[in-house]
C-alpha positions in Angstrom: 2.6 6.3 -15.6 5.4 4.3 -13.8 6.4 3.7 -10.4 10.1 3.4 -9.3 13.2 1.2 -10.6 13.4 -0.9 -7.7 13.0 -4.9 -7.9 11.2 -7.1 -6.0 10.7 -10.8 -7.6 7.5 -12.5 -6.8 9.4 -14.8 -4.2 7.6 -17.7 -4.5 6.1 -20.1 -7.0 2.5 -21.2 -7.0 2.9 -24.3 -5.1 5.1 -22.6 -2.7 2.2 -20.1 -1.9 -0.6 -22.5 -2.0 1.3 -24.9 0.7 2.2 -22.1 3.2 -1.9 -20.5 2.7 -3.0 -23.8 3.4 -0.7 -24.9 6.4 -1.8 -20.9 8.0 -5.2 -22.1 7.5 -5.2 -25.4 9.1 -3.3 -24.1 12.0 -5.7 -21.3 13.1 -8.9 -23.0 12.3 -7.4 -25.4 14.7 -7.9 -23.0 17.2 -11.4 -22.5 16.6 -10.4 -18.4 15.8 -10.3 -17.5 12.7 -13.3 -14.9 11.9 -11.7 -13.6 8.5 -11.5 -14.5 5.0 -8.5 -17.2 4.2 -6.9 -16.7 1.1 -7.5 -20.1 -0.9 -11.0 -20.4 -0.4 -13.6 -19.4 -3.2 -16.0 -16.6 -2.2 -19.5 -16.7 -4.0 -19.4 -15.6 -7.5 -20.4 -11.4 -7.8 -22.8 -10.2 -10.6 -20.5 -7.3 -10.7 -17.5 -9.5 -12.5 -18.2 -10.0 -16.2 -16.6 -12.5 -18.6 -16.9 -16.6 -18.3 -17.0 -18.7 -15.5 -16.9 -14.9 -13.5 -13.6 -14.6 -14.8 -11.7 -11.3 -14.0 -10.4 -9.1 -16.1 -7.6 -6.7 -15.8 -5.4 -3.7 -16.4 -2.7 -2.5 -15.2 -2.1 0.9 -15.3 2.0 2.4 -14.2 3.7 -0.6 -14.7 7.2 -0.1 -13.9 8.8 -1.2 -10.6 6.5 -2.0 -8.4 4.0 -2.2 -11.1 5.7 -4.7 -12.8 7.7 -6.7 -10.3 4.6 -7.0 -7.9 1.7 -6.8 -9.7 2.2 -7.8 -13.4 4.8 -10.7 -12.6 2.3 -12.0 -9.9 -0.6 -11.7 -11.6 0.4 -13.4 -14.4 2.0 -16.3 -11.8 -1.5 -16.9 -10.3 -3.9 -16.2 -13.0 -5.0 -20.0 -13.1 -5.8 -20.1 -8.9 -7.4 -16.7 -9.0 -9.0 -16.9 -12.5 -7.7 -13.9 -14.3 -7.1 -12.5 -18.0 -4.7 -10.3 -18.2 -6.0 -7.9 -20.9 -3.8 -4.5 -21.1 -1.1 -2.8 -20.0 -0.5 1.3 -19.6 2.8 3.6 -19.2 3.8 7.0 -20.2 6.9 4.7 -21.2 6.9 2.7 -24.5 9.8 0.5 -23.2 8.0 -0.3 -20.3 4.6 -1.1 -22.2 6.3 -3.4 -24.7 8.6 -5.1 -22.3 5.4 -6.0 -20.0 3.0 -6.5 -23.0 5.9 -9.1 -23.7 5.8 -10.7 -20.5 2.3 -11.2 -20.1 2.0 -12.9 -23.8 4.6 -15.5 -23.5 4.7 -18.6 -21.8 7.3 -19.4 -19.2 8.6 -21.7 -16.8 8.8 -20.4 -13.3 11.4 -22.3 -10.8 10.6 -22.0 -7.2 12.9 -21.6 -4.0 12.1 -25.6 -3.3 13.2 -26.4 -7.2 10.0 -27.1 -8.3 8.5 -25.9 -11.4 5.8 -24.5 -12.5 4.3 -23.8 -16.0 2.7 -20.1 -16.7 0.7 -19.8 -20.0 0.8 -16.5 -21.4 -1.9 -14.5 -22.5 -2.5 -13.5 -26.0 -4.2 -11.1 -27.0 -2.6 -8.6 -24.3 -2.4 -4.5 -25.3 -0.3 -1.7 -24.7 -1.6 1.9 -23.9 0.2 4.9 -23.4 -3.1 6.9 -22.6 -5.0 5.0 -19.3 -8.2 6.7 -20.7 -8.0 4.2 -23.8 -7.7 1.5 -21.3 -10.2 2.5 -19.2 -13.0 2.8 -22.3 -13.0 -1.2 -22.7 -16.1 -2.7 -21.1 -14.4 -5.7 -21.1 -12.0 -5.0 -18.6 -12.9 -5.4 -14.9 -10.6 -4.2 -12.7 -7.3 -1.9 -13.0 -4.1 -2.2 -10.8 -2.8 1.7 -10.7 1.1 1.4 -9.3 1.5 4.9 -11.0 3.9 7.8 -9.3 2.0 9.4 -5.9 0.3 12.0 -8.2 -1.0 10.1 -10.6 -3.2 8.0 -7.7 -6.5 9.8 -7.8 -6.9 11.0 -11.4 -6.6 7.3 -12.2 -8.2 5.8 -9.8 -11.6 7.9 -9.7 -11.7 7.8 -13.3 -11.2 4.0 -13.3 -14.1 3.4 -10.8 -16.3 5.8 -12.8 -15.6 4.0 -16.0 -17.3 0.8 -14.0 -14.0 -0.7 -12.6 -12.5 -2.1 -9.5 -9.3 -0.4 -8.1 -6.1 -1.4 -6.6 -4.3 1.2 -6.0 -0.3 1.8 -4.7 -0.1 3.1 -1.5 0.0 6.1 0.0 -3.7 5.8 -1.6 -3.2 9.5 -2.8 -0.7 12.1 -2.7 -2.9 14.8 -0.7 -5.5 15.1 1.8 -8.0 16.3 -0.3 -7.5 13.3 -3.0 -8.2 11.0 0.0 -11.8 12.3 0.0 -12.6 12.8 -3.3 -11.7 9.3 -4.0 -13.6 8.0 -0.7 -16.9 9.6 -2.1 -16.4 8.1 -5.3 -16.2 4.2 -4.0 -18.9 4.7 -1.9 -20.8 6.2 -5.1 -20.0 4.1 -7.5 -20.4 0.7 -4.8 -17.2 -0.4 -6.5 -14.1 -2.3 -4.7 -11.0 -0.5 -3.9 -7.8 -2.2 -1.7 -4.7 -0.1 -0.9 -1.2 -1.8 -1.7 -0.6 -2.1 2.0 0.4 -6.2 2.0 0.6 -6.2 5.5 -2.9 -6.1 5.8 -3.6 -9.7 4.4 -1.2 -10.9 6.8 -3.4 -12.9 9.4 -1.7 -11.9 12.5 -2.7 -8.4 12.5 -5.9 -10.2 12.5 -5.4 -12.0 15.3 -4.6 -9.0 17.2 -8.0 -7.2 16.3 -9.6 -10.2 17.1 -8.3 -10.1 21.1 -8.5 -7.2 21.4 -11.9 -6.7 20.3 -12.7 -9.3 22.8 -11.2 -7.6 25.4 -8.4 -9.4 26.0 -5.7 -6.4 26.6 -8.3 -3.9 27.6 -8.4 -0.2 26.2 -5.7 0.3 23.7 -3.4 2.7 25.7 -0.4 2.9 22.9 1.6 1.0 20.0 4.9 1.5 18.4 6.1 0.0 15.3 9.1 1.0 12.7 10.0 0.5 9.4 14.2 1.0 9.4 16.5 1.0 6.5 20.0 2.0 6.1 21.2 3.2 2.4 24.3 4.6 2.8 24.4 6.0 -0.8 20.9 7.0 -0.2 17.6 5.5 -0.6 15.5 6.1 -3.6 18.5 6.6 -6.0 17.8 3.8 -8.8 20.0 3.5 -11.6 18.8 5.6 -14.4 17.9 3.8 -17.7 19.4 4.2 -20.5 15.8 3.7 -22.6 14.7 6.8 -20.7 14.7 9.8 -23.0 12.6 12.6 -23.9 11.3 10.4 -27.3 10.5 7.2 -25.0 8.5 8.9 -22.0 5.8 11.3 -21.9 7.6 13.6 -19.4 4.2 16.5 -20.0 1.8 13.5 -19.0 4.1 12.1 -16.0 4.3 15.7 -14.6 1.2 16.9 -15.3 -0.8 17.0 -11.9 2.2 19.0 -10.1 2.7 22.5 -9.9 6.0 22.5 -10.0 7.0 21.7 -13.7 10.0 20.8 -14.2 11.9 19.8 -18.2 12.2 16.5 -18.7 14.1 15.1 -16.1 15.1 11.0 -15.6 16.5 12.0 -11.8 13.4 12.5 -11.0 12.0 10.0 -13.5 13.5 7.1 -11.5 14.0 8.8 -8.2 10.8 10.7 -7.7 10.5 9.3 -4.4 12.8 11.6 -3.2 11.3 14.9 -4.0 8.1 16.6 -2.4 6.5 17.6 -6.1 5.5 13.5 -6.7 6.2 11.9 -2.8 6.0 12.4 0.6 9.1 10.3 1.3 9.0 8.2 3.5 5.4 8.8 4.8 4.1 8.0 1.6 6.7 5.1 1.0 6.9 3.2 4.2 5.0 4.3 6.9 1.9 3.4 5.0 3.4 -0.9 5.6 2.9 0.0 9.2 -0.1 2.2 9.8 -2.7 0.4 7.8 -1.7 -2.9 9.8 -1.8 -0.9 13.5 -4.9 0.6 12.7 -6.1 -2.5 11.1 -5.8 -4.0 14.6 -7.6 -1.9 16.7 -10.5 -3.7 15.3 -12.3 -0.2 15.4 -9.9 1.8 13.1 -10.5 6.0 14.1 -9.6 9.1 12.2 -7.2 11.1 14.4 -7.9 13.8 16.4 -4.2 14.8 16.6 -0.9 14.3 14.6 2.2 15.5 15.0 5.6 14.9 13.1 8.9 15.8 13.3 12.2 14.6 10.2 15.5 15.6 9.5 17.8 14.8 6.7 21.2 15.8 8.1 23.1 13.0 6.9 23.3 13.9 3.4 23.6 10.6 1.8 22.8 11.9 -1.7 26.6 12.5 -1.9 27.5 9.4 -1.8 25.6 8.9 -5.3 27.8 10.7 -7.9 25.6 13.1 -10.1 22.8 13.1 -8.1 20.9 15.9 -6.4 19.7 15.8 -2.5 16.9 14.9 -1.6 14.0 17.4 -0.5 12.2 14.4 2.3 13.5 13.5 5.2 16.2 10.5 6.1 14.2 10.2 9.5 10.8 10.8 10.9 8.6 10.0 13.6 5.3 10.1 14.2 3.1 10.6 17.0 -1.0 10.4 16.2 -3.8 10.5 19.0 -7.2 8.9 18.3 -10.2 9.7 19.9 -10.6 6.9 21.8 -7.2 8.2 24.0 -5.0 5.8 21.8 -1.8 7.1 20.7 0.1 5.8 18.3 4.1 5.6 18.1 5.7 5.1 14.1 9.1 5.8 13.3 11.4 5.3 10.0 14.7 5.8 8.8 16.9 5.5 5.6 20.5 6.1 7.5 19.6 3.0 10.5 17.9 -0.4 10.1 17.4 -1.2 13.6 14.1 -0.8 14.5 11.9 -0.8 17.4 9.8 -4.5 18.7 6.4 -4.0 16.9 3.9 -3.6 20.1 0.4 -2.7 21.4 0.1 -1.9 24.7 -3.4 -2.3 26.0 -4.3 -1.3 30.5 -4.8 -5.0 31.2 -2.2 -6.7 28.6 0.4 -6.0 25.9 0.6 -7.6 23.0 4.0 -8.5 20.8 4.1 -9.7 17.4 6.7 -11.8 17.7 8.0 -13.2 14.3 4.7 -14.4 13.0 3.2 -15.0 15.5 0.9 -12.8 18.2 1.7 -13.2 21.7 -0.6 -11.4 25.0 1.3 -10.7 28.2 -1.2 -9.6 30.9 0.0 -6.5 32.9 1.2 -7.4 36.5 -1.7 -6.1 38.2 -4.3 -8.4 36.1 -2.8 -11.9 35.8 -5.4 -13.3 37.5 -7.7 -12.3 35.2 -6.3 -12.4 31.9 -4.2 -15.5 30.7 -1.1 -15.7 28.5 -1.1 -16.2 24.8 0.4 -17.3 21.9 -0.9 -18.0 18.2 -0.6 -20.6 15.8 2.3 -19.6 13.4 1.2 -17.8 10.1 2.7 -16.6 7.0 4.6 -13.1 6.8 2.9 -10.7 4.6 2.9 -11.5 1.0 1.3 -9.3 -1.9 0.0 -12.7 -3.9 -2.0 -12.9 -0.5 -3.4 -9.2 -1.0 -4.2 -9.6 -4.4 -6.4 -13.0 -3.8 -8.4 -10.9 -0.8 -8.6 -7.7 -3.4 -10.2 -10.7 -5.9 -12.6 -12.5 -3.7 -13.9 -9.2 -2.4 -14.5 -8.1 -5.7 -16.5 -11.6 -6.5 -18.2 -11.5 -3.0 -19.1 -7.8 -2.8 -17.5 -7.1 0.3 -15.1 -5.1 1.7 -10.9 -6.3 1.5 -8.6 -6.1 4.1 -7.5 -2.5 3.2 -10.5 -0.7 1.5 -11.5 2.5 1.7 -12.8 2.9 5.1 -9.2 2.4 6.6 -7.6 3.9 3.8 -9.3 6.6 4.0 -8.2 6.8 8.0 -5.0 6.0 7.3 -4.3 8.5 4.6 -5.2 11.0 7.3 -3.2 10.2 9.4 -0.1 10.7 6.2 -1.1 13.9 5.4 -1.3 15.8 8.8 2.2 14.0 9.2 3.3 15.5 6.6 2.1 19.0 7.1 2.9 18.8 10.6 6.6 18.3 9.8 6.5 20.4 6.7 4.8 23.7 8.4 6.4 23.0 12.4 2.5 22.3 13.5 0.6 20.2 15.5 -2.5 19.4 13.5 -5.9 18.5 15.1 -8.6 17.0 12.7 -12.2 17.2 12.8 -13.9 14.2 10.6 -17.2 15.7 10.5 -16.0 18.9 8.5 -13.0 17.7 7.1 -11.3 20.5 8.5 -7.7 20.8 10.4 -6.5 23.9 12.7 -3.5 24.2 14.9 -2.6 24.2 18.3 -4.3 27.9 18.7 -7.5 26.5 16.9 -6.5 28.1 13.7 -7.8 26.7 10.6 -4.8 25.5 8.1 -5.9 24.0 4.7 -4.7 21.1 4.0 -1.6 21.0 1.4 -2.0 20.2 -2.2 -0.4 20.9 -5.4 0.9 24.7 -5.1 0.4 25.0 -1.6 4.1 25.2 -1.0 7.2 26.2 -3.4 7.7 22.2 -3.4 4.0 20.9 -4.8 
């Protein structure tokens, strides 16, 4: 499997992470606050991690882009603080399993942003795999990283936790609705630990925020908005096609194979599958996951919705501005509007064709909360400032993914739930999918979690999409 050409460096060296966790820390436990886990402290050890001294074991399983650039390249990086080996790697690619089999073995020297240095040993004894059921057979292995394409999600992800593993998995967490649930009942079955690739939730001031307003600070959560903005004017998505990619390097039958749609080998879609409804949801499966998993997060009391509508265009046409490239079948805008059934409604918008985006809020009847940088900061409504005071948090670090992987690892060696597990992914998810039906069909879609069932604004059942529902699946 293999995720998208972009490139994203890991940003940071050790000591540059491990100085910024530890400032974060010191600054909120001043404030006598902090109620969840910080990042560079050791959790108990967890019968369910094998190997010495509870080391972890992994696998990494769709390992280009994102799979490399964030999740090999960092886990190799802090293997010593979070007490890793790093024992296979899997793609339908064989240029991409030997360049990262590569990586992992050899030792390097890794030059931060302050001009420090820092020495990364290599791990022998690394293997490739071009079949993740291989992979998944080795008893020695404890936990997989699956940054596959959308599709790929669930298949490799349930049969990773059945084979006795822990899972983190890309987000979106699956490519349909019904994925979603299959793979919920399958962590709760099989007890074992599963965190979404949603960074933002490992960020502490999201935190923050479900810690006032779980305490009541801003009163009943009335609304939010937030927005992930980007402008590509030759269109996002479209990542320089490889020259290594051809039919004898890449299993094009296995990387198509949950689809309906089939499709000859095709390195467009290859690199670009982002773009196309078959393998993505667009942006609601690329971006809007980084802001609803952190919203929801917040509530302190995350809900399914009761109602979610959605509404995209892609007028702009900024495919042609790529030569040799075809248009895209998502959107270049959408925005979503989701009601929970507490009465909160939430506000999330994102674009490829403008980056300006809207100030990231929660508005609550007493107060209204800002984040504001890195920071969290409570304005009391006009009618309540006599009984609710102004705020502002200690300074924290911005999201980082080294952050996410450490909580993903001390769940795993605590036996507890991470910051985005299954309970809010599985939320969250829901929230995608009606999104995406909703713009996709012109419906408003209601959604009872009890049943697991969705109907329209008549009260009309309307199964949920999956692969051949539409002409696009």
């Amino acid at each position: 499997m293999s995720t998208e050409n972009n490139s994203t460096g890991s940003g940071a060296s050790r000591r540059e992470f491990l100085k910024s966790a530890t400032a974060a820390t010191a600054a909120v436990a001043a404030t006598g606050i902090m109620k969840t886990p910080v990042y560079g402290q050791n959790q108990a050890p967890s019968a369910n991690v094998t190997g010495a001294n509870n080391r972890i074991n992994v696998g990494f399983i769709g390992i280009g882009g994102q799979g490399f650039n964030a999740h090999v390249k960092n886990a190799k990086l802090f293997a010593g603080e979070n007490n890793l080996g790093l024992a296979a790697v899997c793609d339908v690619s064989k240029y991409r399993t030997g360049f990262a089999k590569d990586h992992v073995a050899k030792d390097e020297t890794v030059k931060g942003k302050d001009g420090s240095t820092s020495n990364v040993k290599g791990h022998s004894g690394v293997q490739a795999y071009a079949d993740y059921r291989k992979l998944l057979e080795r008893k020695d292995i404890d936990a997989i990283f699956c940054a596959t394409v959308d599709h790929w999600h669930t298949k490799v992800s349930v049969a990773a936790l059945q084979s006795g593993k822990h899972v983190y998995v890309e987000k979106p967490m699956t490519r349909y609705l019904s994925e979603a649930f299959e793979l919920y009942d399958t962590v709760k079955s099989t007890k074992k630990i599963l965190q979404v690739g949603s960074q933002g939730c490992s960020d502490m001031k999201w935190h923050e925020a479900a810690r006032l307003i779980q305490a009541g600070k801003i009163g009943p959560i009335v609304m939010s908005q937030g927005s992930y903005m980007r402008n590509q004017p030759k269109g996002e998505w479209n990542y320089p096609i490889q020259t290594w990619c051809t039919p004898e390097d890449t299993d094009w039958n296995t990387w198509i194979n949950p689809v309906a749609k089939k499709i000859p080998f095709n390195a467009d879609h290859y690199f670009r599958w982002r773009k196309y409804y078959p393998y993505c949801a667009g942006l609601l499966g690329d971006l809007f996951p980084h802001k609803l998993h952190p919203y929801m997060l917040a509530t302190g009391n995350p809900e399914f919705p009761t109602r979610v509508a959605a509404v995209g265009s892609k007028k702009f046409h900024t495919d042609r501005n790529t030569p040799n490239t075809p248009e895209r079948d998502v959107p270049e805008i959408i925005q979503l509007i989701a009601e929970f059934p507490s009465g909160y409604v939430m506000h999330v918008t994102s674009s490829t064709v403008n980056e300006v985006g809207t100030q990231e809020m929660i508005r609550g009847h007493k107060a209204t909360l800002t984040m504001a940088g890195n920071k969290v900061e409570l304005t009391p409504g006009r009618p309540f400032t006599e009984e609710i005071d102004p705020y502002t948090s200690p300074a924290m670090p911005g999201e980082s993914v080294p952050a996410h992987h450490k909580n993903w690892f001390d769940s795993i060696r605590a036996n507890k739930q991470p910051n985005a597990g299954i309970d809010l992914a599985t939320k969250v998810q829901t929230v995608i999918s009606l999104a995406e039906m909703s713009e996709r069909l012109s419906i408003m879609c209601s959604f009872d979690p009890k049943t697991r069932k969705i109907t329209d604004g008549s009260g009309k059942e309307v199964k949920p999409l999956t692969y051949g529902s539409l002409p696009l699946s």
